[in-house]
C-alpha positions, 0 to 999 in steps of 0.5 A, a space after each residue: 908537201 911541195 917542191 916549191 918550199 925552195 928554189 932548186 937546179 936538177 940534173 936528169 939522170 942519163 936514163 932511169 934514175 939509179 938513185 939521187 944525190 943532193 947537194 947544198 951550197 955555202 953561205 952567200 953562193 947559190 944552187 949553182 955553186 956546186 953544180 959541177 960536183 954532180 959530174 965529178 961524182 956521178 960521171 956516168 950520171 947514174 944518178 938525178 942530181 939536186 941543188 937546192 939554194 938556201 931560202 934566207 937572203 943576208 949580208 954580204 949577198 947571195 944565199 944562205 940557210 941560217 944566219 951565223 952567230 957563233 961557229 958551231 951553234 946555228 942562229 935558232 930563229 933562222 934555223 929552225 923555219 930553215 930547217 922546216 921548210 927543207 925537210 919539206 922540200 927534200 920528202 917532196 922532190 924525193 917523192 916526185 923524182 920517184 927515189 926512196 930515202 934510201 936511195 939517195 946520198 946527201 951532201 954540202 960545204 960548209 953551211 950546206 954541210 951543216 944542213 945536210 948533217 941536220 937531214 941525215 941525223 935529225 932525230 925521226 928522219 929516214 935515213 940516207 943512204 949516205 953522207 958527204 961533209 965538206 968544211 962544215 960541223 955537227 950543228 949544236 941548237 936547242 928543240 932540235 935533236 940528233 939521233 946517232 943511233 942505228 949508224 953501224 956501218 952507214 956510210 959517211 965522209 967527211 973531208 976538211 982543210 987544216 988550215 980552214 980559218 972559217 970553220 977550224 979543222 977541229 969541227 971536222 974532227 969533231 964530227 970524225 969523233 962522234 960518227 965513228 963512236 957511233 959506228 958509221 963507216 967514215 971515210 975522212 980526209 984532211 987537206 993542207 987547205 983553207 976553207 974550200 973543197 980538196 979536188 983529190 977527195 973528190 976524186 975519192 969520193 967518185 967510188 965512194 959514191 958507187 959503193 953508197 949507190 951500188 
């Protein structure tokens, strides 16, 4: 395994690390897209924050981690190599920073959400210790496998715009719906917002996190 498998930004921790949080970007931004989230949610930077970018470059510009083709379905040939080489990527810097699994919390918008839903819930993966999803959706793919077994009480938030008209607020409640039959501990907001990120959740977020990493 090696860090190498993608690009990425860290933001050290304020001294030893208490645990890490990751956090994927949308289509067509960069690992600095949501670089200024690791302060709102980690002011006192308890934490070693990571931003990975996404490995595919496609039309219109910028980054991405698969191509879209249908809402809800991710493209299986970008999909899976994607998917492949992130996994690799995060058991390699989790490694290096010295954090177990269960010490770190993940999270993304939109595209980056779905990627982080397919780390947390992939069947055969560890578990993080917690799971934040912005604007994004439980992704749906052929040859890959979620495994919603053992959430009771794992900690998960998942926040969407109503009015979101790039990925409906029915993919949100949606993935509402199938993490709480699961038993996870959910934490869900609803924003009158499009397609981006409520500052008011994020201000929710803050001790949320706390909990996740106590």
């Amino acid at each position: 395994m090696s860090t190498s498998e993608l690009g990425y930004r860290t933001r050290p921790a304020a001294g030893e690390p208490e645990g890490a949080l990751f956090l994927l970007h949308g289509r067509g931004a960069d690992e600095h897209d949501l670089w200024p989230l690791f302060d709102l949610l980690d002011p006192q930077r308890r934490l070693v924050g990571i931003a990975p970018r996404g490995p595919l470059a496609l039309p219109p510009g910028g980054a991405h981690w698969y191509q879209v083709v249908r809402v809800g379905y991710p493209d299986p040939a970008t999909f899976h190599p994607t998917f492949e080489r992130l996994q690799r990527w995060y058991d390699a810097v989790l490694e290096d920073v010295g954090v177990a699994p269960d010490r770190a919390a993940m999270g993304g918008f939109s595209q980056g959400c779905v990627m982080s839903y397919a780390l947390a819930l992939g069947a055969g993966r560890a578990r993080p210790a917690g799971l934040i999803g912005l604007s994004g959706f439980i992704p749906t793919l052929d040859d890959f496998e979620l495994d919603l077994s053992s959430l009771d009480g794992w900690p998960a938030a998942v926040g969407h715009g109503i009015y979101d008209a790039v990925i409906g607020v029915q993919w949100g409640r949606e993935a509402r719906r199938r993490l709480e039959e699961a038993g996870a501990d959910l934490t869900y907001r609803e924003s009158p917002m499009d397609h981006t990120i409520d500052p008011a959740f994020l201000r929710q977020l803050q001790p949320w996190l706390e909990k996740v990493l106590p």
